[in-house]
C-alpha positions in Angstrom: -29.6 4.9 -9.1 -28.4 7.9 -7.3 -25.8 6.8 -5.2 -23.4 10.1 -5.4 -21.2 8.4 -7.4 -19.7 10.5 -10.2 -18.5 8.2 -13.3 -16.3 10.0 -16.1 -16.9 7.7 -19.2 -15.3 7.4 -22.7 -17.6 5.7 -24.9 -18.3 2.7 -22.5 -15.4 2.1 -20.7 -15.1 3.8 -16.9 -11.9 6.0 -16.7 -12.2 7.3 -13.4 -15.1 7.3 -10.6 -15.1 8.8 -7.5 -16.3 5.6 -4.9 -12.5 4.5 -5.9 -11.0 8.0 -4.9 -12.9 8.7 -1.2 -11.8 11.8 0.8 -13.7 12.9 3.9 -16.7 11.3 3.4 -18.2 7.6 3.3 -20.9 7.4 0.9 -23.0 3.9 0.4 -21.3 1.5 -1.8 -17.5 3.3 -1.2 -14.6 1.0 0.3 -11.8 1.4 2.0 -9.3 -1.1 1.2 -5.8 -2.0 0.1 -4.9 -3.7 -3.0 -1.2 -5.3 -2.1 -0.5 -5.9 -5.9 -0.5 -2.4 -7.0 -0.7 -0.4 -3.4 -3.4 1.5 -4.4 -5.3 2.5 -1.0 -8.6 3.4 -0.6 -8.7 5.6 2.8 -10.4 8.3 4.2 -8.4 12.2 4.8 -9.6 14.9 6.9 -9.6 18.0 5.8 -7.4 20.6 7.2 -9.9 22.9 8.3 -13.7 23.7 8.4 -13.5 25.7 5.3 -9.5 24.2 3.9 -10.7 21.1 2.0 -6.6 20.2 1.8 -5.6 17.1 3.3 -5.7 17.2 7.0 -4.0 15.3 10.0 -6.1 11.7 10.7 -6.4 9.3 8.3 -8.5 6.2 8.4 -7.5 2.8 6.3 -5.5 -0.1 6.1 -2.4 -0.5 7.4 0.2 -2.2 4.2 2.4 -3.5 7.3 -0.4 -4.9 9.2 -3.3 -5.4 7.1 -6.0 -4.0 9.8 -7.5 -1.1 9.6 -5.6 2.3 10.9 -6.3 5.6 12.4 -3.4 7.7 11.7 -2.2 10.9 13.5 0.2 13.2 11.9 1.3 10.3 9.7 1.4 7.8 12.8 -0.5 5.2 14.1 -2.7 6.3 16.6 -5.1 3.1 16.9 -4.4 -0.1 14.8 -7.1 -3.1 15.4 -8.0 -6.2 13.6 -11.6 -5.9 13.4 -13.7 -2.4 12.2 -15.7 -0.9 15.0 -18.9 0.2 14.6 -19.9 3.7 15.1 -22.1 4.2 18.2 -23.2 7.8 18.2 -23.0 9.4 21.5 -22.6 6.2 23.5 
């Protein structure tokens, strides 16, 4: 299936694939989350310009402290709610 997931494999076992790490896009099948065991978090980066693929200022994931998911400014929390809004296009 061609889901634009890219898998690096040793033999069978998975070492790293890229629906775990997402940057600046959401592809089908991708999360974002927060595992509170180990901390690892799943969020999505902007880059810091059109053409500068380094991280940029907004961020979008879970919150550790609050467990809702987070727009971040600059590090900060610009918009913190407990349920995901959809996407409405120009509306």
């Amino acid at each position: 299936m061609d889901t634009g997931n890219l898998f690096l494999r040793f033999g069978g076992d998975a070492l790293w694939e890229s629906s775990d790490h997402p940057s600046d896009t959401m592809l089908p099948g991708m999360k974002i989350s927060l595992n509170k065991k180990t901390g690892q978090q799943r969020r999505l980066t902007s880059w810091a310009e059109l053409h500068d693929p380094q991280p940029g200022k907004f961020t979008l994931g879970i919150d550790p402290k609050r467990s809702w998911t987070a727009f971040y400014l600059k590090g900060k929390c610009f918009l913190c709610e407990k349920h995901f809004v959809h996407w409405q296009g120009d509306q």
